[in-house]
N, C-alpha and C positions, 0 to 999 in steps of 0.2 A: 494443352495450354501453350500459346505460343506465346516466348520469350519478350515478345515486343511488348506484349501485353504488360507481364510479368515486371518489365522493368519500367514501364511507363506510372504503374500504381505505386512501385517503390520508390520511384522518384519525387513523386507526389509526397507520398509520407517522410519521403528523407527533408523534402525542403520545409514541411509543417516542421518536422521536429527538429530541423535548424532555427528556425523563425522563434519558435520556443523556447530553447536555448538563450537565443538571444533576448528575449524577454523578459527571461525568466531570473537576467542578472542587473535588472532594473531594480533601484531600491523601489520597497513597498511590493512591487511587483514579483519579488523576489519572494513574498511571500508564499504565495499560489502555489508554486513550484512548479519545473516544466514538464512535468506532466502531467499535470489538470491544463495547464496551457494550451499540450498540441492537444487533448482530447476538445476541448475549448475549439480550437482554430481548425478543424479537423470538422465539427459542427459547422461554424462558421461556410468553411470553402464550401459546404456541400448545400447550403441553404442559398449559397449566393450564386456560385460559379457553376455545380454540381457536382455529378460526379458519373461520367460514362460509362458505358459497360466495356468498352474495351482497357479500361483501366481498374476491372475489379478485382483480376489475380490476382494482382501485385500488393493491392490492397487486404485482400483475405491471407494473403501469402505472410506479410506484417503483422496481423491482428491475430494469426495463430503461431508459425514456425517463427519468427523472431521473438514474439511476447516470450517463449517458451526459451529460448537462446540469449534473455536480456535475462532472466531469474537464474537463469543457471551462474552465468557471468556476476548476478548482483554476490553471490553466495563468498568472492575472492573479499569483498569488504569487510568481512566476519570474524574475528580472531578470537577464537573461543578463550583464550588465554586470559582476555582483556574482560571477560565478564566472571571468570575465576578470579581475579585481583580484584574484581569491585567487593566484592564477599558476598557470602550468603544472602543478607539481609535484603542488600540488592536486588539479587535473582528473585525471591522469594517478594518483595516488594514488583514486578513486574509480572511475575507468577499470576497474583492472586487478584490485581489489575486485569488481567489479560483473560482469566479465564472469569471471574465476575462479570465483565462488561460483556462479554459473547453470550453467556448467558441473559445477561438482563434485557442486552438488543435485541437479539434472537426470539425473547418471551415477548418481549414490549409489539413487537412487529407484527406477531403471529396473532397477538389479543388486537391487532387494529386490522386484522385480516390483511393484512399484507403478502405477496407471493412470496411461498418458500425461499425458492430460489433468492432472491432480493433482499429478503428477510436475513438467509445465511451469509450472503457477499455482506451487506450492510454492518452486520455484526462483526466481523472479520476485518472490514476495514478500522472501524472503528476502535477493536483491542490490538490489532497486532500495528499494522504499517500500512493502514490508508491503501492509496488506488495498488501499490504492489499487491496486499495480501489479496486484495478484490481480481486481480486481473492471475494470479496465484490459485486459486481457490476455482476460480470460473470455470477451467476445463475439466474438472475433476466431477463437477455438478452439471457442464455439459450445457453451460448457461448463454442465451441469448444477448447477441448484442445489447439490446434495448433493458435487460435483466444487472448488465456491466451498466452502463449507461448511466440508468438511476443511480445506483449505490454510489459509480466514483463522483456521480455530482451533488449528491449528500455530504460524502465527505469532505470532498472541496467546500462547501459551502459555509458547513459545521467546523472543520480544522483552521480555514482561515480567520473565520470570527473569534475562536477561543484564542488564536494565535497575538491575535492583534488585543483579545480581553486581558492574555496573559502579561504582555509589555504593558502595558495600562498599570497593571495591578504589582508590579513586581518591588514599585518602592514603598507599598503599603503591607507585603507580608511579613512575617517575623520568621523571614527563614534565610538562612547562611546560602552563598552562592552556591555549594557541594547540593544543598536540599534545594534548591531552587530547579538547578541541575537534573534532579532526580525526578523529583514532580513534574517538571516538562517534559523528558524523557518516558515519564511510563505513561502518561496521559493526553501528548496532544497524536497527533493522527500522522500526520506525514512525517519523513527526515524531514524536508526542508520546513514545517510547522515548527519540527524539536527546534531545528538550529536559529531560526529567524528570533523566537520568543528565548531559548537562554542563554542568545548574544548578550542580553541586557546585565545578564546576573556576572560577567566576565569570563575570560578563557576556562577558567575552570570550570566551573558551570556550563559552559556548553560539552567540555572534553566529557563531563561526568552525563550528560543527560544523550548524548549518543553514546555512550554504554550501554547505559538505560535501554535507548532505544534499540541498541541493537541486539539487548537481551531479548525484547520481544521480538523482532526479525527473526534470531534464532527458534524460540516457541512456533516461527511460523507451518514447519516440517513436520511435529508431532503434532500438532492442529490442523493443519490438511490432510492428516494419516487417520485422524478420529472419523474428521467427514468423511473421505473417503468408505470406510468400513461403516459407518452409519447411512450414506446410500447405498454402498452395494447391499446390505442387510438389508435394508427399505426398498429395494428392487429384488429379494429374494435370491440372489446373487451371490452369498455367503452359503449356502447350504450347496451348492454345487460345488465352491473355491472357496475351501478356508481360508487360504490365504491370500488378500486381494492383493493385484498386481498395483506397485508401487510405481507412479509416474516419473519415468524418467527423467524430468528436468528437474523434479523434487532432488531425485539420487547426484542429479549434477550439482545442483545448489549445494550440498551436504559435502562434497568434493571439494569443492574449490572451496568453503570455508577450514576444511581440514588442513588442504595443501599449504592457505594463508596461516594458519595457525599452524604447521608441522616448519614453517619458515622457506618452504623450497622457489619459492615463487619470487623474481626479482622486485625491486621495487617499482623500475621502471615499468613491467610485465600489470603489477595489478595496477598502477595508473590507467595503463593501456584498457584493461579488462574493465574497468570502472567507466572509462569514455564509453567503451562500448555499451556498455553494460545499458544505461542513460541514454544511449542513441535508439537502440534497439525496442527500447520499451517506451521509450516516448513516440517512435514510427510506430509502435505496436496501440499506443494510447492514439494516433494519429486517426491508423485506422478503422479506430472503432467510430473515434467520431465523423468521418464520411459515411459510415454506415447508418448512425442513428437518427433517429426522425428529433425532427426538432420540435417542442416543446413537452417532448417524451414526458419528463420532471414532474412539469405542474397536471398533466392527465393521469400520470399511473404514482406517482411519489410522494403525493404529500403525507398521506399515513407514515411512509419509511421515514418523511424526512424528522415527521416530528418523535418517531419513537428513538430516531437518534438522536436527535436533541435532549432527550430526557435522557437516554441512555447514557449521554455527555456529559451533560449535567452531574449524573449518579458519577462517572467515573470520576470527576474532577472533585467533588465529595469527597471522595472513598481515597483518593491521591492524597489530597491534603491531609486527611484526617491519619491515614498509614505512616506520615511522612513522620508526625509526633510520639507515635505507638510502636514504631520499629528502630532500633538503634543503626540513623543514618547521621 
């Protein structure tokens, strides 16, 4: 691989994922988040301008070794501390969220014959943390651009509508800003869905619903570890290696939430790791969308999109209804 190459596709994804960035702090626009964005503008450049072959390294070099160098880094915004202070109810309230919804995606997708693969990203995004868990989850299953593709553009699609249903609806429910907080946190799909929808309930309300949210972020680690062991077993793969070998940026991500919750990490330090963190994975979201064929969605996703929809549905159900039946 020569170098030229290598930095010419990086540069390409560096400047989608500035362009993103900057979009992505446009009110309204801010919704979306920037990274449905660059994967968004990433589509775009490649349907308009293209995308060369002497600029595919650098592009593939993005969409695998940085995706994997942006999760590790996301892992420093973690502080396991901070979901021990929410209390039990909390945890157990995003718990029960988190693993319902994967299931119910996951059955919903399979019953509309939808591909495995897409069927598991789909799910994944949908309970844990949107395009992270999906682009998290994807090397472990070994999954096809066009497989990424779909799901993170279901969730984008799904997260922003409930986002903007949520701000609609927030001065017609009978819930305190703390519960308000909570219900957006264990039920919309992206960080920036949590934050956009429980701006409205006030600071506290949004402080409590990324807890929330990053109670599930945390569950993201023992839920890639299931999958994991449910494909090596479905590949027969278990009976040679009991123990399947754990993806190292999973072990990094697990690191850097420690290190932020044991306190050793300056504050200046996890800013820095958080920038990164957001660059890396939005060049990483960049280049997947150079990669994918444009109107991938409407030929291979509409079964995915509508079992997430329902799956959405049920979660936001089962949110509400948790939120009066657990002591929040």
């Amino acid at each position: 691989m020569r170098s030229g190459s290598l930095w010419k596709g990086l540069g390409i994804t560096f400047f989608i994922a500035g362009v993103a960035y900057f979009l992505a702090n446009i009110p309204y626009v801010n919704i979306v988040g920037h990274l449905v964005i660059a994967i968004l503008l990433g589509v775009f450049w490649k349907s308009t301008i293209g995308v060369k072959a002497n600029v595919t390294p650098g592009i593939e070099y993005a969409s695998s070794r940085l995706l994997r160098v942006g999760i590790i880094l996301m892992g420093v915004r973690l502080d396991i501390l901070d979901i021990y202070h929410a209390g039990f109810s909390v945890f157990f309230y995003a718990f029960v969220l988190l693993v319902s919804t994967l299931v119910i995606v996951y059955w919903l997708c399979r019953l509309l014959r939808v591909d495995r693969t897409v069927s598991i990203l789909t799910a994944c995004g949908t309970a844990i943390c949107g395009a992270a868990a999906i682009l998290a989850v994807a090397p472990i299953l070994k999954s096809k651009e066009q497989s990424i593709g779909i799901s993170i553009a279901i969730i984008a699609l799904l997260g922003t509508a409930c986002t903007i249903f949520y701000t609609l609806l927030f001065s017609w429910l009978p819930l305190s800003g703390d519960q308000f907080g909570v219900f957006a946190g264990g039920t919309l799909h992206e960080v920036a869905h949590v934050v956009a929808a429980s701006s409205v309930g006030g600071e506290q309300a949004e402080n409590m619903a990324i807890v929330v949210k990053l109670t599930r972020v945390a569950l993201l680690v023992p839920v890639a570890l299931v999958i994991m062991y449910w494909v090596n077993k479905r590949n027969k793969i278990v009976e040679k290696r009991k123990t399947p070998a754990i993806p190292w940026f999973l072990l990094g991500f697990v690191g850097m939430s420690l290190l932020n919750t044991l306190g050793v990490i300056p504050e200046s330090m996890i800013k820095f790791c958080m920038i990164s963190s957001y660059l890396f994975l939005a060049m990483a979201m960049a280049g997947l969308g150079l990669k994918m064929e444009v109107g991938i969605l409407k030929k291979h996703g509409g079964n995915a999109l509508l079992a997430g929809l329902i799956g959405s549905i049920i979660l936001i159900v089962m949110g509400y209804s948790l939120i009066h039946l657990l002591p929040i």
